[in-house]
C-alpha positions, 0 to 999 in steps of 0.5 A, a space after each residue: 097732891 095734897 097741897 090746896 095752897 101755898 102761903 108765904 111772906 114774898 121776901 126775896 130767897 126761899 119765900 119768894 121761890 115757894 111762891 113762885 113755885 105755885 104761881 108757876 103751876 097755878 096753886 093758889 097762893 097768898 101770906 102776909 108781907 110787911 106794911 109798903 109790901 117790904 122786901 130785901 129787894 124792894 117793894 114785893 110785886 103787886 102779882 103776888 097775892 099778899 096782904 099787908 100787915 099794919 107795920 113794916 116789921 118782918 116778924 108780924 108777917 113771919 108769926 102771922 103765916 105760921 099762924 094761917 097755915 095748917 104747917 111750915 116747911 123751912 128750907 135752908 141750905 145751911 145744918 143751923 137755923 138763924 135769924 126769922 128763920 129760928 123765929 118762924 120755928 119758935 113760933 109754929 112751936 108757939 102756935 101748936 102747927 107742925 114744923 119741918 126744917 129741910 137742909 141741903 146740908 142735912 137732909 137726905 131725900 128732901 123731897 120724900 121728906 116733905 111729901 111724908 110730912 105733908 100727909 102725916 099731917 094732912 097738910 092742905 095750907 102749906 107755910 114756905 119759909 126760910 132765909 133771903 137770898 142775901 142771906 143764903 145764895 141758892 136757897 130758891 133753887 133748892 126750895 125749887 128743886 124739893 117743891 118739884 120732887 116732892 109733888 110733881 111726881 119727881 120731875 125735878 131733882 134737889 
């Protein structure tokens, strides 16, 4: 695996999911999160290893993963990216960083898709973005089950 790290943004979803995803296989990982650690949830457990930007807005925390990351995967269950998840897009667009958006709805072998995207782009920081789990019930499952496929040799299913 080419993956050194996972980096994210802790909100609850597909965010959430990646981070915990690495922590489980003991991939370092870090992001930022809002100011007061914020989440859909609550305030983001102290275990995981997130900086807190100066304010409390969402889209500092979205700009400046993409930003310390070599590329961005999004997930979403849905075909359309809405909401942060549009603006994570504009903003690896913005930055110049490679950009992959997977979709249970539209993307046919997710895994082989994320693996191919990482070493096309020699990825070793890997942003994980997408929706909250309020937003799309079951997104973490799906991140879950790609991040498995892709680079734990196919163990686990999407």
């Amino acid at each position: 695996m080419g993956i050194e790290k996972i980096v994210s943004g802790g909100q609850t979803g597909a965010d959430r999911a990646g981070l915990d995803w690495a922590r489980d296989r003991g991939l370092p990982h870090e992001g930022w999160c809002p100011l007061g650690r914020r989440a859909e949830d609550g305030a983001i457990d102290a275990g995981y290893r997130l900086q807190e930007t100066p304010g409390s807005d969402y889209i500092t925390r979205t700009e400046w993963n993409v930003r310390d990351s070599d590329a961005t995967v999004i997930f979403s269950l849905a075909a359309e990216l809405s909401g942060g998840s549009a603006a994570t897009r504009r903003f690896c667009r913005k930055l110049g960083r490679p950009c992959l958006h997977l979709s249970r709805e539209g993307t046919a072998g997710p895994g082989a898709a994320l693996r191919d995207f990482v070493e096309r782009h020699d990825v070793r920081v890997l942003n994980v973005a997408g929706p909250r789990a309020s937003g799309e019930p079951g997104v973490a499952e799906f991140v879950r089950a790609v991040l498995g496929e892709a680079f734990a040799g196919g163990a686990e299913s999407a």
